[in-house]
N, CA, C and O atoms as a Maestro MAE file, in Angstrom:
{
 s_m_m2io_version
 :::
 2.0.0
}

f_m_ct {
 s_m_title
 :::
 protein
 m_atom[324] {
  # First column is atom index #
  i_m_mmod_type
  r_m_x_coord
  r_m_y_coord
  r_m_z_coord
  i_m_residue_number
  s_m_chain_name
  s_m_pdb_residue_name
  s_m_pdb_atom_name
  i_m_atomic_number
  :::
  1 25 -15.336 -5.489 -5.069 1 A "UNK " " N  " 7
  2 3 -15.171 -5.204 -3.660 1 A "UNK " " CA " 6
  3 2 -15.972 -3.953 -3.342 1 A "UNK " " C  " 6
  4 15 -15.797 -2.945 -4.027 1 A "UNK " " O  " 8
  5 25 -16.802 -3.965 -2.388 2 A "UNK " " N  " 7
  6 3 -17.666 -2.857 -1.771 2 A "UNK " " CA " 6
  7 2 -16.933 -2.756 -0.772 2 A "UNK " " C  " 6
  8 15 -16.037 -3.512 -0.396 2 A "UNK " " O  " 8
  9 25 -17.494 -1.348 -0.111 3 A "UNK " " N  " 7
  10 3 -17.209 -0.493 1.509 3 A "UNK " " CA " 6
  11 2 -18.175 -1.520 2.119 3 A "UNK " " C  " 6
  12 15 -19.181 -2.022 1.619 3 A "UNK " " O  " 8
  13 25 -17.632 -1.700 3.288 4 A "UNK " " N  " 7
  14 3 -18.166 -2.645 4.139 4 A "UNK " " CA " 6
  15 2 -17.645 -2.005 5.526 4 A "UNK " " C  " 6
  16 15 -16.456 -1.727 5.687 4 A "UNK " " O  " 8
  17 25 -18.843 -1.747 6.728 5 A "UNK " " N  " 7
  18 3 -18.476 -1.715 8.170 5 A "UNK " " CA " 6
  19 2 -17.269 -2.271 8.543 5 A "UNK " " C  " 6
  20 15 -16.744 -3.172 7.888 5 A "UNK " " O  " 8
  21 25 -16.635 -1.653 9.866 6 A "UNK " " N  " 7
  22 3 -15.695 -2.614 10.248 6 A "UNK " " CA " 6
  23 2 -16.229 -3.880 11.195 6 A "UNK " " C  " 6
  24 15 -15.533 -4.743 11.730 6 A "UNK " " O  " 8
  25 25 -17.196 -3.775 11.225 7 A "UNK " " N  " 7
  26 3 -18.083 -5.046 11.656 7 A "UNK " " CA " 6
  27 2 -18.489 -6.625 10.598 7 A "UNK " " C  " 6
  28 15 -18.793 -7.773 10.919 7 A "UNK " " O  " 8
  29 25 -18.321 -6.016 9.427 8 A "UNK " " N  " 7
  30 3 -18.681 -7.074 8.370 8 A "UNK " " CA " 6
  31 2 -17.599 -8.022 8.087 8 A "UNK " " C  " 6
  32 15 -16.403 -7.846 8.320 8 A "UNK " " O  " 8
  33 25 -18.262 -9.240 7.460 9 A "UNK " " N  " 7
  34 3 -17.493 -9.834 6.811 9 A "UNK " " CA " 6
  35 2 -16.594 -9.653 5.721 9 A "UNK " " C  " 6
  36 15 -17.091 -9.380 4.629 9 A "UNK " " O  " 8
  37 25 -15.575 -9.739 5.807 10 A "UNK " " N  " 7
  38 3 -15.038 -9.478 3.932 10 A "UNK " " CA " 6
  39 2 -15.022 -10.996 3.315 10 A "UNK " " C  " 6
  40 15 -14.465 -12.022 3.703 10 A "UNK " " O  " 8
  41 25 -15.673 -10.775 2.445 11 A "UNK " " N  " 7
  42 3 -15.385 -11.867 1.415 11 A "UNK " " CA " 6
  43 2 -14.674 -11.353 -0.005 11 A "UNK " " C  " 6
  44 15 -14.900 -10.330 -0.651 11 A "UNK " " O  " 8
  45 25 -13.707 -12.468 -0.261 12 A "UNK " " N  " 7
  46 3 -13.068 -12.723 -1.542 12 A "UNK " " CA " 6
  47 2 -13.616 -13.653 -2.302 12 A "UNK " " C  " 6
  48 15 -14.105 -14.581 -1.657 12 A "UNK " " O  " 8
  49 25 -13.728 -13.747 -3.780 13 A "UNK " " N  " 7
  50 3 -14.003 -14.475 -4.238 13 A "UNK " " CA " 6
  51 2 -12.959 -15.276 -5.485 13 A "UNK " " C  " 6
  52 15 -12.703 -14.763 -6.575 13 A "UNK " " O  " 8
  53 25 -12.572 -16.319 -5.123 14 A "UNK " " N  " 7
  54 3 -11.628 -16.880 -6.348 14 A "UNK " " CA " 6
  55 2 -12.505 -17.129 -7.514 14 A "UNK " " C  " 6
  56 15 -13.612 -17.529 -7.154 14 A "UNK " " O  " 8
  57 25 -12.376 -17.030 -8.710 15 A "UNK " " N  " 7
  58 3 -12.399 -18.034 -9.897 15 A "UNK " " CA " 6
  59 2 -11.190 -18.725 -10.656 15 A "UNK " " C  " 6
  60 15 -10.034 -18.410 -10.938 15 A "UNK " " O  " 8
  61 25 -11.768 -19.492 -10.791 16 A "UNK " " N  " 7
  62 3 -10.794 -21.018 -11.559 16 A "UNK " " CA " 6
  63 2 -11.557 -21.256 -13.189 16 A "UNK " " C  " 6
  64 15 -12.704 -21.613 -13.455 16 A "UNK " " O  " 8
  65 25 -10.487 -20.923 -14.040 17 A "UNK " " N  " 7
  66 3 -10.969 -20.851 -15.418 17 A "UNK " " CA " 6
  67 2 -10.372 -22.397 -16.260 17 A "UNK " " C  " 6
  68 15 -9.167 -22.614 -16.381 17 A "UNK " " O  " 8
  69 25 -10.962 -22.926 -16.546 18 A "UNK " " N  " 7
  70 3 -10.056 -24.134 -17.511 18 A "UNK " " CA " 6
  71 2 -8.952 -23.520 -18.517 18 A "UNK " " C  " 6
  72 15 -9.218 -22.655 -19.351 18 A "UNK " " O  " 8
  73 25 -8.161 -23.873 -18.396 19 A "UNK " " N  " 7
  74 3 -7.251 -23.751 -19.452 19 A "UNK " " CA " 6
  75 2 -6.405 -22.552 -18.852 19 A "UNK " " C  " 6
  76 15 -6.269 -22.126 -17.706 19 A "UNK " " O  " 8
  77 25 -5.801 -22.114 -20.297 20 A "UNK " " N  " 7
  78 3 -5.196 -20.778 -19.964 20 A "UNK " " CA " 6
  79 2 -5.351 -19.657 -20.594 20 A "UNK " " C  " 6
  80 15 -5.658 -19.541 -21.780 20 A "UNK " " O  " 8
  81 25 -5.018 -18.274 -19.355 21 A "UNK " " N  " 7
  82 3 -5.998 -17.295 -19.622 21 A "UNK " " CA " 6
  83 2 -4.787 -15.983 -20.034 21 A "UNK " " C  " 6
  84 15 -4.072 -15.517 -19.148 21 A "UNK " " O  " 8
  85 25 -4.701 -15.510 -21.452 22 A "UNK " " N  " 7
  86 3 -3.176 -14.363 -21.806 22 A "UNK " " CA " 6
  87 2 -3.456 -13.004 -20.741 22 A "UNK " " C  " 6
  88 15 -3.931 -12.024 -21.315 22 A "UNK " " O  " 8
  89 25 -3.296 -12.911 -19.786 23 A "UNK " " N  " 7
  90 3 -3.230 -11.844 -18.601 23 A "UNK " " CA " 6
  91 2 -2.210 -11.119 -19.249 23 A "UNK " " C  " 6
  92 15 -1.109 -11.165 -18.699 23 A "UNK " " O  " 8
  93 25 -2.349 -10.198 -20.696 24 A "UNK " " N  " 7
  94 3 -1.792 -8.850 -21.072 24 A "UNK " " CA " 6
  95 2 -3.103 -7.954 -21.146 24 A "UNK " " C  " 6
  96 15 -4.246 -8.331 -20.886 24 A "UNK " " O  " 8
  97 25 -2.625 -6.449 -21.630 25 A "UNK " " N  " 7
  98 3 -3.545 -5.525 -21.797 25 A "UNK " " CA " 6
  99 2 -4.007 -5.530 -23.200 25 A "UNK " " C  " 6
  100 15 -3.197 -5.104 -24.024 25 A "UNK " " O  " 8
  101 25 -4.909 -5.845 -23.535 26 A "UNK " " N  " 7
  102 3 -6.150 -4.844 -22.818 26 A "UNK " " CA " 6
  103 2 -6.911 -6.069 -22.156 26 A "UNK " " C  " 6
  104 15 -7.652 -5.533 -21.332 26 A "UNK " " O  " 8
  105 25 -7.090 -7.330 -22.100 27 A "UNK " " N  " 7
  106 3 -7.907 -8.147 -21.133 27 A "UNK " " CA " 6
  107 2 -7.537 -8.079 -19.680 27 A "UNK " " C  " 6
  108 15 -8.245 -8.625 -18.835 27 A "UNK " " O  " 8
  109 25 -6.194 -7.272 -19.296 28 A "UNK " " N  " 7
  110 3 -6.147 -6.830 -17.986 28 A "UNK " " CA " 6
  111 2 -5.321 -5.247 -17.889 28 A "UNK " " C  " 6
  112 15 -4.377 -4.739 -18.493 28 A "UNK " " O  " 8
  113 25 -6.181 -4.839 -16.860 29 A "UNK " " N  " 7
  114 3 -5.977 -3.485 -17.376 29 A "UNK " " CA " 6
  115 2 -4.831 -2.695 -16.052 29 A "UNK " " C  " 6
  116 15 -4.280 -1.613 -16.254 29 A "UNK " " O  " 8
  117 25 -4.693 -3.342 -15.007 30 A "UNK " " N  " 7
  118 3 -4.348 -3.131 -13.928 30 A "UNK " " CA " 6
  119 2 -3.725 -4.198 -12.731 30 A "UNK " " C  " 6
  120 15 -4.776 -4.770 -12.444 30 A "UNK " " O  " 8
  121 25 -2.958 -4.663 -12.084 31 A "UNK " " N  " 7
  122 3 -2.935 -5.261 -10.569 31 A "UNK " " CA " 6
  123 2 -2.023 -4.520 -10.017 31 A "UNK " " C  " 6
  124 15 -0.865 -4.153 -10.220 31 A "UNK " " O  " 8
  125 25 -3.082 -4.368 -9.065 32 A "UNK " " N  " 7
  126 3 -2.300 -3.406 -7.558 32 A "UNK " " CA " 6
  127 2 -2.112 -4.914 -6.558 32 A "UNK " " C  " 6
  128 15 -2.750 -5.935 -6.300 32 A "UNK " " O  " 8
  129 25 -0.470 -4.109 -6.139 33 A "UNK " " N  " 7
  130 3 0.299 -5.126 -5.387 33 A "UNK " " CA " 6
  131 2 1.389 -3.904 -4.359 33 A "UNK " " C  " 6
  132 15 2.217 -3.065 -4.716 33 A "UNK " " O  " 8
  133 25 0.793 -4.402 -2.759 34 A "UNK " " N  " 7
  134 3 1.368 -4.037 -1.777 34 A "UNK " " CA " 6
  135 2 2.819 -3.235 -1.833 34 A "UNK " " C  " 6
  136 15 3.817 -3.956 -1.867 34 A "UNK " " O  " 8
  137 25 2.953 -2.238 -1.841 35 A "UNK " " N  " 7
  138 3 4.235 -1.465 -1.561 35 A "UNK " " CA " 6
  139 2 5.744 -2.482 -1.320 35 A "UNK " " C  " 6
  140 15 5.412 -3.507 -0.724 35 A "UNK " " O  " 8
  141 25 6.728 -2.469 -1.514 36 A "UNK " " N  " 7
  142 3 7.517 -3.593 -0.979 36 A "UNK " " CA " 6
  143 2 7.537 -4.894 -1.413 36 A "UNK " " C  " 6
  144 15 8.364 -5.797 -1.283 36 A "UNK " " O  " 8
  145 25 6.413 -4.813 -1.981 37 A "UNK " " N  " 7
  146 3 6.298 -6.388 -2.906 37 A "UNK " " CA " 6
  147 2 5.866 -6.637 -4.398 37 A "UNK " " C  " 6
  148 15 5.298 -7.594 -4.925 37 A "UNK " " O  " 8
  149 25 6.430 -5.189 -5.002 38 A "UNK " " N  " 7
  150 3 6.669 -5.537 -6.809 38 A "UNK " " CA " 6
  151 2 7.683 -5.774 -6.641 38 A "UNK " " C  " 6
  152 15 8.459 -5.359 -5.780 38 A "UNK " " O  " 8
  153 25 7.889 -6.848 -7.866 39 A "UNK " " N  " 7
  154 3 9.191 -7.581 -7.798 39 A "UNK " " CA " 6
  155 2 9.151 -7.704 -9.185 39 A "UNK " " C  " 6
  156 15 8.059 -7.831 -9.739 39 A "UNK " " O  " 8
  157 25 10.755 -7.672 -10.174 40 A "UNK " " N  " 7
  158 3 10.691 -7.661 -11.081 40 A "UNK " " CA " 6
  159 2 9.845 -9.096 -12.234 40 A "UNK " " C  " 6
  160 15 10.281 -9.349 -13.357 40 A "UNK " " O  " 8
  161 25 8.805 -9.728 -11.692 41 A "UNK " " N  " 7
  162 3 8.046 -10.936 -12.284 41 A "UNK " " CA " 6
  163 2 7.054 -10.132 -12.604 41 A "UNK " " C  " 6
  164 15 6.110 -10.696 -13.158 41 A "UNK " " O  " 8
  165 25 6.921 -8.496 -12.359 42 A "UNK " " N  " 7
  166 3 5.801 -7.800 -13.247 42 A "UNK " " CA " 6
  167 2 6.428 -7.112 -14.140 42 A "UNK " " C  " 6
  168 15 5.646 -6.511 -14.876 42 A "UNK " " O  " 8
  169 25 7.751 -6.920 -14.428 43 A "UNK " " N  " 7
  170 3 8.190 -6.311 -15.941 43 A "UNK " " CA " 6
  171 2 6.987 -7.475 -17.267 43 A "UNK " " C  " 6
  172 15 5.914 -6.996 -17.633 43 A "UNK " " O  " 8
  173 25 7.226 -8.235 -17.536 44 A "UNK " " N  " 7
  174 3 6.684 -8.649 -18.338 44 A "UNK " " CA " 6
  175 2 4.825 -7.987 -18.828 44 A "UNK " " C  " 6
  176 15 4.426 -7.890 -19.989 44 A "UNK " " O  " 8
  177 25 4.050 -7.652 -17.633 45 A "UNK " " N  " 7
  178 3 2.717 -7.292 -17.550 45 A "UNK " " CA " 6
  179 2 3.164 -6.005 -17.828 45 A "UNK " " C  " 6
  180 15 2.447 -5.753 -18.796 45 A "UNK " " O  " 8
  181 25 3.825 -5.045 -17.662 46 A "UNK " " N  " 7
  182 3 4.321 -3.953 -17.519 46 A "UNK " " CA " 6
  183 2 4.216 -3.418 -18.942 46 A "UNK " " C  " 6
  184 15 3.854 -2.299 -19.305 46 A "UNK " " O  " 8
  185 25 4.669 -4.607 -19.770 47 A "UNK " " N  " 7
  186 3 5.482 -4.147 -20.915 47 A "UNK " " CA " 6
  187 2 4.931 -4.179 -21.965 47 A "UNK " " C  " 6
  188 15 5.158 -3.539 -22.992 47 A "UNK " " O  " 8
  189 25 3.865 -5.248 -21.643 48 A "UNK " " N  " 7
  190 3 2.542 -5.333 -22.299 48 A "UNK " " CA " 6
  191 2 1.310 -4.028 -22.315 48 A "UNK " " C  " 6
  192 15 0.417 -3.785 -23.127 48 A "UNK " " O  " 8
  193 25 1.580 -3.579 -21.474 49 A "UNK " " N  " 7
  194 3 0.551 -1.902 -21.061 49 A "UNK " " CA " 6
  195 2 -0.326 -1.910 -20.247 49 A "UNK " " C  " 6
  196 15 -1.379 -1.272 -20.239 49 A "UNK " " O  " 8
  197 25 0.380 -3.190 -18.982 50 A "UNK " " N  " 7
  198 3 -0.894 -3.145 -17.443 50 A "UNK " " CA " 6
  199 2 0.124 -2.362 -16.911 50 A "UNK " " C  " 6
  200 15 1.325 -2.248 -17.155 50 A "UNK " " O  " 8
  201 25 -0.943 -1.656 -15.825 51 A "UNK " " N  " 7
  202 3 -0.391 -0.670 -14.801 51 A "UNK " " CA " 6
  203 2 -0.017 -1.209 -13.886 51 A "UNK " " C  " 6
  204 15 -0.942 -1.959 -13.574 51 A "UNK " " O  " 8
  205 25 0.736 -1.329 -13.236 52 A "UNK " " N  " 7
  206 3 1.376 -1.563 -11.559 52 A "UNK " " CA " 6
  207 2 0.656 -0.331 -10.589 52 A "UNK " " C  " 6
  208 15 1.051 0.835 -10.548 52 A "UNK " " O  " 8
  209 25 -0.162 -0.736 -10.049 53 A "UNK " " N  " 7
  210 3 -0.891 0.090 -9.043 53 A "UNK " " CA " 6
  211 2 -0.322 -0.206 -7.870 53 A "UNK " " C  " 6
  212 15 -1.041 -1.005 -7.268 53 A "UNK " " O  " 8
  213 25 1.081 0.202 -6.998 54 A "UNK " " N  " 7
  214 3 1.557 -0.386 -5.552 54 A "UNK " " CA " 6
  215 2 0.308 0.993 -4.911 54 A "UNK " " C  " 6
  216 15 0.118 2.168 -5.224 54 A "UNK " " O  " 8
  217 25 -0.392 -0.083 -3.765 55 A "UNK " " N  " 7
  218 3 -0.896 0.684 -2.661 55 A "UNK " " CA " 6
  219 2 -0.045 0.843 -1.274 55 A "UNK " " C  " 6
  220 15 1.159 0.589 -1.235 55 A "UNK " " O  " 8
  221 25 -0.755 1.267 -0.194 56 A "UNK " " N  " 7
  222 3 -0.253 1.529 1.046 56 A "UNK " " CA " 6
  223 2 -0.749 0.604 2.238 56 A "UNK " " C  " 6
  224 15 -1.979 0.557 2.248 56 A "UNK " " O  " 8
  225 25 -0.194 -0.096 3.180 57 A "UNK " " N  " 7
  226 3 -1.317 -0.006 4.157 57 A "UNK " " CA " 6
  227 2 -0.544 0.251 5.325 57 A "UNK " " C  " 6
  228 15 -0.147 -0.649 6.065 57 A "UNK " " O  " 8
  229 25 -0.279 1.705 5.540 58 A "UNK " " N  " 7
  230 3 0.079 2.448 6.425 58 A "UNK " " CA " 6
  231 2 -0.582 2.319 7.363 58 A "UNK " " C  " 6
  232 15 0.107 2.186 8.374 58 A "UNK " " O  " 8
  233 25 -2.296 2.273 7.647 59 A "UNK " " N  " 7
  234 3 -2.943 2.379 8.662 59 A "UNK " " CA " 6
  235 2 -3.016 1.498 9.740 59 A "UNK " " C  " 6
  236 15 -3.480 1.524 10.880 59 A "UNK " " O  " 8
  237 25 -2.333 0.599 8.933 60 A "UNK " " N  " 7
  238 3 -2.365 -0.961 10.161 60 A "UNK " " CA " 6
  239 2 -3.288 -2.040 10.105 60 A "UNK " " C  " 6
  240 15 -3.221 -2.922 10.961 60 A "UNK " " O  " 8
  241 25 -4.427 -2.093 8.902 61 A "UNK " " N  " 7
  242 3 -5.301 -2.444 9.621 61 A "UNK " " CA " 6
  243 2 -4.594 -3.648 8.577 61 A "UNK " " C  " 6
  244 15 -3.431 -3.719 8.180 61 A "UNK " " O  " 8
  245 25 -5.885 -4.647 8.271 62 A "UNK " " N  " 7
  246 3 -5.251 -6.217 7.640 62 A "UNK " " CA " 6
  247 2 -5.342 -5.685 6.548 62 A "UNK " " C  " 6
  248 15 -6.232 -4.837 6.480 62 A "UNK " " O  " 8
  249 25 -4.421 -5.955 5.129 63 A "UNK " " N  " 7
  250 3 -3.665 -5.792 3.849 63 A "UNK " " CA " 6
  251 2 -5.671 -5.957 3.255 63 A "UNK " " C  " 6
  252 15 -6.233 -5.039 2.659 63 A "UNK " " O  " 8
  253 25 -6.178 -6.926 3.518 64 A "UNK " " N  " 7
  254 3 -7.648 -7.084 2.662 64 A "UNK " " CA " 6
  255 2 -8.068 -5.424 2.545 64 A "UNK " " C  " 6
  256 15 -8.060 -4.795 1.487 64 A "UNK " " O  " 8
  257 25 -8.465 -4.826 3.989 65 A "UNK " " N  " 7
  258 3 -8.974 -3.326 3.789 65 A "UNK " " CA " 6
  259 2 -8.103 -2.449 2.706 65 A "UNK " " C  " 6
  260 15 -8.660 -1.850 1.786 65 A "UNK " " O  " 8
  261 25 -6.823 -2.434 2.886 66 A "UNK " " N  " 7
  262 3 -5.674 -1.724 2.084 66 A "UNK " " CA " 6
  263 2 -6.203 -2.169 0.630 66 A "UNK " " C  " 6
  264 15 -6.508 -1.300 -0.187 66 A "UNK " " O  " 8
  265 25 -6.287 -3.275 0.380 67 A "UNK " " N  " 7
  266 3 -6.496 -3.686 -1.165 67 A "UNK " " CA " 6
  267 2 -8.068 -2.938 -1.602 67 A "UNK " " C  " 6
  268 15 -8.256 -2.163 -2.539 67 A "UNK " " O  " 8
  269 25 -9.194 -3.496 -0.503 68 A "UNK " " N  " 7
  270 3 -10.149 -2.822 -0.996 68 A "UNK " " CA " 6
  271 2 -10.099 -1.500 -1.384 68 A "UNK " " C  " 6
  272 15 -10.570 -1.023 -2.417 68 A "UNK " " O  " 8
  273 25 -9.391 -0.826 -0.335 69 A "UNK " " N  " 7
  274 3 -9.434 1.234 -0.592 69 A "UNK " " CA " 6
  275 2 -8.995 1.250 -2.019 69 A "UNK " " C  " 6
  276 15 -9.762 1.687 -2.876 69 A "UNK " " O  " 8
  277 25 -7.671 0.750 -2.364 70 A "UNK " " N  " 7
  278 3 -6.906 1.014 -3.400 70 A "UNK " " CA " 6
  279 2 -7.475 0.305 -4.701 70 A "UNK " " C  " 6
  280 15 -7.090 0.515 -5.851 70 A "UNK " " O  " 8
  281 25 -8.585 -0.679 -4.246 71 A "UNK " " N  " 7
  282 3 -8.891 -1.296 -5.425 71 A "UNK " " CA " 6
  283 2 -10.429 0.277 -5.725 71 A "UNK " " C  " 6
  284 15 -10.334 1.005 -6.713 71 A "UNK " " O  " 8
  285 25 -11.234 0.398 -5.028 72 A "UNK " " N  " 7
  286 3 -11.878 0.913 -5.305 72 A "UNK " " CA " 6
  287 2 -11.510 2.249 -5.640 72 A "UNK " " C  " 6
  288 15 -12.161 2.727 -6.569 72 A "UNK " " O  " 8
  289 25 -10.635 2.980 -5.126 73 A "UNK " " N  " 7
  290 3 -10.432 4.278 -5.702 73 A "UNK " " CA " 6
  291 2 -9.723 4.164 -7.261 73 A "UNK " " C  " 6
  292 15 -10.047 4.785 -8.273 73 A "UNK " " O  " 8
  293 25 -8.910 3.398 -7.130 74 A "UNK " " N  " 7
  294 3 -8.452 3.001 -8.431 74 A "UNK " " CA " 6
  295 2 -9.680 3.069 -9.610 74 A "UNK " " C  " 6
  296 15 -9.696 3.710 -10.661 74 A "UNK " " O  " 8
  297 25 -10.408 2.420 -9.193 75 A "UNK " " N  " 7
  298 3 -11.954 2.460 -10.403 75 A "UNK " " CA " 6
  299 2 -12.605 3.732 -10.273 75 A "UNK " " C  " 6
  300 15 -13.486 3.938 -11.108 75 A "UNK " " O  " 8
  301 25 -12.438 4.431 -9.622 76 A "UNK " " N  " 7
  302 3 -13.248 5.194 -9.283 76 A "UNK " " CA " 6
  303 2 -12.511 6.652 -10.295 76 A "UNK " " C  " 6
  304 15 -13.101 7.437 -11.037 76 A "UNK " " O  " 8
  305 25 -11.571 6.601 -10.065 77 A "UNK " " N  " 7
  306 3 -10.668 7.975 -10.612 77 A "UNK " " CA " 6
  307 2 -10.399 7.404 -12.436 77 A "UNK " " C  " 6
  308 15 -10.611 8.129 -13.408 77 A "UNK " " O  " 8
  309 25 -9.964 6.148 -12.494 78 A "UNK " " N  " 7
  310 3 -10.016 5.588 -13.844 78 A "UNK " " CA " 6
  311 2 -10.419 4.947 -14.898 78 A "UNK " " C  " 6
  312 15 -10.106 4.921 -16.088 78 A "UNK " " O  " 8
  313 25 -11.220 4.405 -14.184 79 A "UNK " " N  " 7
  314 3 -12.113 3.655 -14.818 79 A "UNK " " CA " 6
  315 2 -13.698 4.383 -14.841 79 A "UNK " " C  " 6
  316 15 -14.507 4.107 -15.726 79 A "UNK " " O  " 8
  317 25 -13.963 5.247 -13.844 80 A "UNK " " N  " 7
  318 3 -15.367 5.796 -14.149 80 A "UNK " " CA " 6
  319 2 -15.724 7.162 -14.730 80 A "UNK " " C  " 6
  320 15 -16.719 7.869 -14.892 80 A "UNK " " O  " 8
  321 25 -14.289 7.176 -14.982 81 A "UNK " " N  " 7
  322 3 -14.471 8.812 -15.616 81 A "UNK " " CA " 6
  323 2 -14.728 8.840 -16.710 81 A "UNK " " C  " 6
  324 15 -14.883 9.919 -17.280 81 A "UNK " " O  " 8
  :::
 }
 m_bond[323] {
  # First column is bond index #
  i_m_from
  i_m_to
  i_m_order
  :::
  1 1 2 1
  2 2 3 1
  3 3 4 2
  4 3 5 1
  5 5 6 1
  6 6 7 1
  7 7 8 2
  8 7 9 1
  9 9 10 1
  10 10 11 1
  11 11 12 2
  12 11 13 1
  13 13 14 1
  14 14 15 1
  15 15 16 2
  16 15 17 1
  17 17 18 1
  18 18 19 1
  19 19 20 2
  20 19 21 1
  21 21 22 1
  22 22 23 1
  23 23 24 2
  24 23 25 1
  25 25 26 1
  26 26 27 1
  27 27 28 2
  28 27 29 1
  29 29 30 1
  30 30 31 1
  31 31 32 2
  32 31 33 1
  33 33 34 1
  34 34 35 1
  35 35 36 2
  36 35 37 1
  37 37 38 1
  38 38 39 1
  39 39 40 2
  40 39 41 1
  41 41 42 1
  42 42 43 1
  43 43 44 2
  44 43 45 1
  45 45 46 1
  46 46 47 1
  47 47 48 2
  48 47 49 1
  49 49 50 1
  50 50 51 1
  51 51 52 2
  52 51 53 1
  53 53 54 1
  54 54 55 1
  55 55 56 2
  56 55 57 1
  57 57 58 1
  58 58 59 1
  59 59 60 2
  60 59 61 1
  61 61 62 1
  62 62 63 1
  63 63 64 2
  64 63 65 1
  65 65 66 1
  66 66 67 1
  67 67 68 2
  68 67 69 1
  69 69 70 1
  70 70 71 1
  71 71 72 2
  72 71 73 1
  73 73 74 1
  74 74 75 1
  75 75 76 2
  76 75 77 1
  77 77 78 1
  78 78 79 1
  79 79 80 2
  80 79 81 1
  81 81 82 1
  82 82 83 1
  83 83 84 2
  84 83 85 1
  85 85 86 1
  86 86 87 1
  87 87 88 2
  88 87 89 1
  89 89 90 1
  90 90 91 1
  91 91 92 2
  92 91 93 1
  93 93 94 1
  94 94 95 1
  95 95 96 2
  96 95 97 1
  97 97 98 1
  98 98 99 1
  99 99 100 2
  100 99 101 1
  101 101 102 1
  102 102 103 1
  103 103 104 2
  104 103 105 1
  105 105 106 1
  106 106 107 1
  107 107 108 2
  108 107 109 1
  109 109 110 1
  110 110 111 1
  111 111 112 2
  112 111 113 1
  113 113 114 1
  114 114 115 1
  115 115 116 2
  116 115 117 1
  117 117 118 1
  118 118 119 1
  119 119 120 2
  120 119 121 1
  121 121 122 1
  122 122 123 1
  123 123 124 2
  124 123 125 1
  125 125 126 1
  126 126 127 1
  127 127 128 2
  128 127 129 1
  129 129 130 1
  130 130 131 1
  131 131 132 2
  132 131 133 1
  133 133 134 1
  134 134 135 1
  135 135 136 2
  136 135 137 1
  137 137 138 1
  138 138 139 1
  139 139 140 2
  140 139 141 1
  141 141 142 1
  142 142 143 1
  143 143 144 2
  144 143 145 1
  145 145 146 1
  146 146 147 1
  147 147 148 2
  148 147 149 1
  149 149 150 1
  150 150 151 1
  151 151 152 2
  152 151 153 1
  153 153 154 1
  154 154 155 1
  155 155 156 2
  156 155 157 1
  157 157 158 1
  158 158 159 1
  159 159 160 2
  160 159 161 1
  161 161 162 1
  162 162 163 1
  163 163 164 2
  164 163 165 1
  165 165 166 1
  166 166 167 1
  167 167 168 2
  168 167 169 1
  169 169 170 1
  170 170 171 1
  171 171 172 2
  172 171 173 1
  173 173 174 1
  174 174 175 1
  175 175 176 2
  176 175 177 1
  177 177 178 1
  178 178 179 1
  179 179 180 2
  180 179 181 1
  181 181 182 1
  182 182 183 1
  183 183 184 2
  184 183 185 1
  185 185 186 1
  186 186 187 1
  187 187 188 2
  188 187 189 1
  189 189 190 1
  190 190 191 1
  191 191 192 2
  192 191 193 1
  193 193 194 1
  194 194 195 1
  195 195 196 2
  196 195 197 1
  197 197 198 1
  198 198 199 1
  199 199 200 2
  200 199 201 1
  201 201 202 1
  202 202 203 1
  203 203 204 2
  204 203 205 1
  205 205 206 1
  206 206 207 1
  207 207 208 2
  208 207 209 1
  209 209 210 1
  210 210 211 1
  211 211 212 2
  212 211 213 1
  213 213 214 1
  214 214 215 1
  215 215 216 2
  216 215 217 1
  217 217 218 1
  218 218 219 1
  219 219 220 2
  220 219 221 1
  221 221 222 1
  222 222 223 1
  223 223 224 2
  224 223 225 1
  225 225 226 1
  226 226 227 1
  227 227 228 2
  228 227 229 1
  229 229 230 1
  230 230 231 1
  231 231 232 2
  232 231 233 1
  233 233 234 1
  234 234 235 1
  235 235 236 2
  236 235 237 1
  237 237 238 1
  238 238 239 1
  239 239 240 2
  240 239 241 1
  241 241 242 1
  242 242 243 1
  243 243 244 2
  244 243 245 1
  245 245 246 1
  246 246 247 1
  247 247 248 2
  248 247 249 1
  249 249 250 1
  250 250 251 1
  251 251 252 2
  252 251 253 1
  253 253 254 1
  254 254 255 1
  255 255 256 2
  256 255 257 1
  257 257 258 1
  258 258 259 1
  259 259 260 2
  260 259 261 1
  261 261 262 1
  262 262 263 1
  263 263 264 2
  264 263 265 1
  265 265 266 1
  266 266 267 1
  267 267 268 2
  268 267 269 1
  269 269 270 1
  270 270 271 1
  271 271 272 2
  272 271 273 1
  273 273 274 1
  274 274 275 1
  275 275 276 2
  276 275 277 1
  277 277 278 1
  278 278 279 1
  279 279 280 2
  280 279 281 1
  281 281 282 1
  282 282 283 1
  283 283 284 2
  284 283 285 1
  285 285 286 1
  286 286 287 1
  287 287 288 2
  288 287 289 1
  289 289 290 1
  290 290 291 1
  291 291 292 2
  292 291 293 1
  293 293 294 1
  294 294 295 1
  295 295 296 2
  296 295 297 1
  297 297 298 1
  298 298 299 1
  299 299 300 2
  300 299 301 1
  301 301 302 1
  302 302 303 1
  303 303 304 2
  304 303 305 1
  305 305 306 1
  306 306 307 1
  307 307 308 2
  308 307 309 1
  309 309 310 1
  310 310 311 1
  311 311 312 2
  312 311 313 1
  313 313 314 1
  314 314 315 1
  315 315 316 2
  316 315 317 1
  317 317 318 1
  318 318 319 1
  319 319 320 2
  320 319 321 1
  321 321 322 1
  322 322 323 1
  323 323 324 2
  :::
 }
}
């Protein structure tokens, strides 16, 4: 996810993997999920040694912008240091 105008498009992109994929750490290192909506179905990722990153989207605008900020600062402070 890049900074994008508030004029641009946002695009998401899904992938679809055959089979099945072990979503513990270290092949996932992180999912950030909206304030109000961890729910205990992430103890398990938790426990394994992914982070629960809850963001904010105080500002109002649509949850996509909120995810981008929080996805990118997130990399930015931890992953690029």
């Amino acid at each position: 996810m890049s900074a994008v105008d508030e004029h641009a498009l946002v695009r998401m992109h899904e992938v679809r993997i055959p089979g099945r994929v072990d979503l513990r750490h270290p092949l996932l290192i992180a999912v950030l999920a909206p304030n109000g909506l961890v729910t205990p179905a992430f103890a398990p990722l938790m426990a394994s040694g992914v982070r629960l990153v809850p963001y904010d989207n105080a500002d109002g605008k649509d949850r996509t912008h909120a995810l981008r900020k929080a996805s990118i600062d997130y990399i930015l402070v931890n992953l690029l240091n």
